[in-house]
C-alpha atoms as one frame of an Amber mdcrd trajectory, in Angstrom:
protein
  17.654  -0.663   6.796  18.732  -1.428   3.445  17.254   0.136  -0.166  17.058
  -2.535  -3.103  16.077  -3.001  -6.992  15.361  -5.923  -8.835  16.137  -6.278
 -12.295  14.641  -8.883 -14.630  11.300 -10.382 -14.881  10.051  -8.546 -11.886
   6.465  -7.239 -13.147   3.546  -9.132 -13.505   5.118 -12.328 -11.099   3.741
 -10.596  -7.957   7.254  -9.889  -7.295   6.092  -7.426  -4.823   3.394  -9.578
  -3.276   6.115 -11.953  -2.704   8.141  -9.187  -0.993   5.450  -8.014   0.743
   4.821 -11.099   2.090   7.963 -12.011   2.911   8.738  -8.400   4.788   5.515
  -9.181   6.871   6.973 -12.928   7.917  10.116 -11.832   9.231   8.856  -8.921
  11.076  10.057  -5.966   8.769   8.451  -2.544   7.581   9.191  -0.508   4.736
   7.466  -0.372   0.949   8.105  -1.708  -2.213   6.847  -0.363  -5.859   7.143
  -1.305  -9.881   8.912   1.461 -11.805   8.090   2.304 -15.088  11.323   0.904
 -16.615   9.891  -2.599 -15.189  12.360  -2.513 -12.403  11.266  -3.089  -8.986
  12.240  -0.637  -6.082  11.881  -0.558  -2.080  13.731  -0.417   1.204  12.802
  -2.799   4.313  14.103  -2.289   7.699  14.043  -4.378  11.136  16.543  -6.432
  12.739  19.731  -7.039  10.487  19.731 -11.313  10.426  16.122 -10.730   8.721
  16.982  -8.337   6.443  19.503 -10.436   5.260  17.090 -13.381   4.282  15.068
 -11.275   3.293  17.236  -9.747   0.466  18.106 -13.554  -0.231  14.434 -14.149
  -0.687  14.289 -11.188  -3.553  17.231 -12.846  -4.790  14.995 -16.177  -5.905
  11.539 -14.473  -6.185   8.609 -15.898  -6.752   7.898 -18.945  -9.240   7.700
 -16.971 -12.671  10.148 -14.463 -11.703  13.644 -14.190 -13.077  15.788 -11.953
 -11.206  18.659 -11.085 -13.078  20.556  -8.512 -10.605  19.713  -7.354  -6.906
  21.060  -4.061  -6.120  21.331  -3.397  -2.414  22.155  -0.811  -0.410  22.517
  -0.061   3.703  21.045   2.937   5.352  20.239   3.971   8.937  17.401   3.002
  10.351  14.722   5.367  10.915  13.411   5.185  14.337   9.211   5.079  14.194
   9.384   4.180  10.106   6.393   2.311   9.400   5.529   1.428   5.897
């Protein structure tokens, strides 16, 4: 499982569509949300290899986006977690 924010032009790209969307392709669960200080926040969890490109993926964005720093944290999985 691993806990990120994006920093940058994350709001109003469909920055979380994108991660959404991306989550869904490779087979993850978790949540993402916009924070009022236009930062982007979520965690994703699922097999490790995905996760991985998956965080890469945030790394780009979308077309419009400009991501500017990816934090990224690891955290146990939570067994039955669906989000």
């Amino acid at each position: 499982q691993a806990h990120f924010l994006a920093h940058g032009k994350v709001q109003g790209v469909f920055y979380r569509k994108f991660a959404i969307d991306r989550a869904t392709t490779r087979g993850l669960s978790g949540w993402v949300q916009n924070l009022p200080n236009g930062k982007v926040e979520g965690e994703v969890q699922g097999a490790e290899s995905e996760v991985e490109g998956f965080l890469k993926d945030l790394d780009r964005g979308p077309a419009g986006a400009r991501v500017v720093r990816l934090d990224r944290s690891v955290r146990d999985v939570v067994e039955g977690e669906k989000g």
